[in-house]
C-alpha positions in Angstrom: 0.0 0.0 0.0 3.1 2.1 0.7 3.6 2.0 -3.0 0.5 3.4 -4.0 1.2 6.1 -2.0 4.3 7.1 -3.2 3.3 6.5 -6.5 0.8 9.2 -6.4 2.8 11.4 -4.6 5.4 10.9 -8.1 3.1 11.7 -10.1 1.2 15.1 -8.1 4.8 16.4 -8.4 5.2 15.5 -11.9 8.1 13.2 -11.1 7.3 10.6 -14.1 10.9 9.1 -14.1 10.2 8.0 -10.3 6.7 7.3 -11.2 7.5 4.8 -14.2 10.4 3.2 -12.2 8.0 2.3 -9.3 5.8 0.8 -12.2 8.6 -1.2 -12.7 9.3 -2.4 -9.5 5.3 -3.1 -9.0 5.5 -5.2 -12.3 8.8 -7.2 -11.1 7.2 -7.6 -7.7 3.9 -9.2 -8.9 5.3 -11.3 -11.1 7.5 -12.8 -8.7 4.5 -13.3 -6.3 3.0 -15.4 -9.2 6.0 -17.6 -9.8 6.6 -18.2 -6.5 2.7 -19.6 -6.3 3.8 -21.2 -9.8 6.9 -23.1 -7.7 4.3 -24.2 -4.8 2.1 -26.0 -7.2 4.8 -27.2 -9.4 6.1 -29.2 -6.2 2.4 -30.7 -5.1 2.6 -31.5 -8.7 5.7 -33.1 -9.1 4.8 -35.1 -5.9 2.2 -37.0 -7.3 4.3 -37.4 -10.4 7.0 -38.6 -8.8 5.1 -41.3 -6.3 2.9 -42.0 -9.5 5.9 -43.1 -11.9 8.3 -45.0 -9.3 5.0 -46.9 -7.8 3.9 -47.9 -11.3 0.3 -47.3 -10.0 -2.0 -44.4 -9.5 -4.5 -43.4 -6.7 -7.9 -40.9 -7.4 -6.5 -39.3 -4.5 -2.9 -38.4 -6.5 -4.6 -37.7 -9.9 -7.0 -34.7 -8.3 -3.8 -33.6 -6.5 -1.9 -33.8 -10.4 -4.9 -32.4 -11.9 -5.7 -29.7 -9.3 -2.3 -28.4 -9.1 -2.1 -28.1 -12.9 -5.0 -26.0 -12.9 -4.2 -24.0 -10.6 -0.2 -23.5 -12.6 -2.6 -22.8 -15.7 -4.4 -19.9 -13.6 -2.0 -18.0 -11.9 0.3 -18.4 -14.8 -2.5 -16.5 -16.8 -2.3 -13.0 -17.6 -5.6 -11.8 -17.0 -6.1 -8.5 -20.0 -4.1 -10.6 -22.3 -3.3 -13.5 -23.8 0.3 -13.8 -22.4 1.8 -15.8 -19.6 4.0 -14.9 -16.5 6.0 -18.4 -17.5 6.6 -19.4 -20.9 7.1 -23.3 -20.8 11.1 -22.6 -21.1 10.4 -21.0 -17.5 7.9 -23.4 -16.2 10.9 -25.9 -17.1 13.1 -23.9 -15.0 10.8 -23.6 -12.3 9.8 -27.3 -12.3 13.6 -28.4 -11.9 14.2 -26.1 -9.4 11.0 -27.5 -7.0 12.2 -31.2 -8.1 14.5 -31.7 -5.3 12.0 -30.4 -2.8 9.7 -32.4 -4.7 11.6 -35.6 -4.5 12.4 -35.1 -0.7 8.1 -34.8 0.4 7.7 -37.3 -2.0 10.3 -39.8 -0.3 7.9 -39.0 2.7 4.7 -40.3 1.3 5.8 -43.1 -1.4 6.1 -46.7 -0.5 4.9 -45.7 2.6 8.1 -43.5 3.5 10.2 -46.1 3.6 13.0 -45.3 1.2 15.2 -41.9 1.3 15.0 -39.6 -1.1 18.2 -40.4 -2.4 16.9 -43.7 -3.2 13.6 -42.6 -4.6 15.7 -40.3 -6.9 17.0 -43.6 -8.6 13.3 -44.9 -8.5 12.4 -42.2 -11.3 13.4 -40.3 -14.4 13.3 -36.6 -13.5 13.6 -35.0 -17.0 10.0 -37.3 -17.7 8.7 -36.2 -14.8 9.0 -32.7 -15.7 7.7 -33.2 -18.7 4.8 -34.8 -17.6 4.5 -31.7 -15.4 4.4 -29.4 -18.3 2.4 -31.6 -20.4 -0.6 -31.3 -17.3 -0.1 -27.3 -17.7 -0.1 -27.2 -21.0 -3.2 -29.4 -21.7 -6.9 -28.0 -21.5 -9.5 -28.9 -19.3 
């Protein structure tokens, strides 16, 4: 709110430099809010992925998790006056490798019933084919 503030108070006094670079900062600050909400999904996501592929089997529960968090990616990720994304998929690839590793380390939690490490789970799966399963569910429709 402090932004607003100062915003108008750059442009009362005409200050349009100031004005346009606090734009800027807004812009950069917003869109980093929505990638880091991008990252949150992306690793409930992956998750389900993850258990999914090295369990060789799939649970209703998981699939509403994969499905819900992919809708939710899809939404945020949307630019609401225009066609454009926050993430193109070059970035959504970026983001989804970056959460793998937290990914991999809930998932260790939950697959098999917790008990293997993460390292080992890591083995259990392909990473690169987990991620792009992951942006295969954002890119697909409802």
């Amino acid at each position: 709110m402090e932004e607003l503030v100062t915003l108008r108070n750059y442009i009362e006094a005409e200050q349009y430099d100031q004005a346009l670079a606090l734009v800027a900062e807004l812009e950069e600050m917003s869109k980093e809010d929505k990638l880091n909400k991008i990252y949150s999904y992306g690793i409930i996501l992956l998750i389900h992925l993850i258990k999914q592929q090295a369990e060789g089997r799939s649970l209703r529960s998981w699939e509403v998790s994969i499905y819900s968090a992919a809708t939710e990616i899809r939404r945020v990720n949307r630019r609401r006056k225009s066609e454009e994304h926050y993430a193109n998929p070059e970035e959504l690839a970026e983001i989804f490798t970056e959460a793998f590793e937290t990914a991999i380390r809930k998932a260790a939690l939950e697959a098999f019933e917790g008990q293997y490490s993460d390292q080992a789970l890591r083995e259990m799966v392909d990473a690169d084919q987990v991620i792009a399963q992951a942006l295969e569910w954002v890119a697909a429709k409802d």
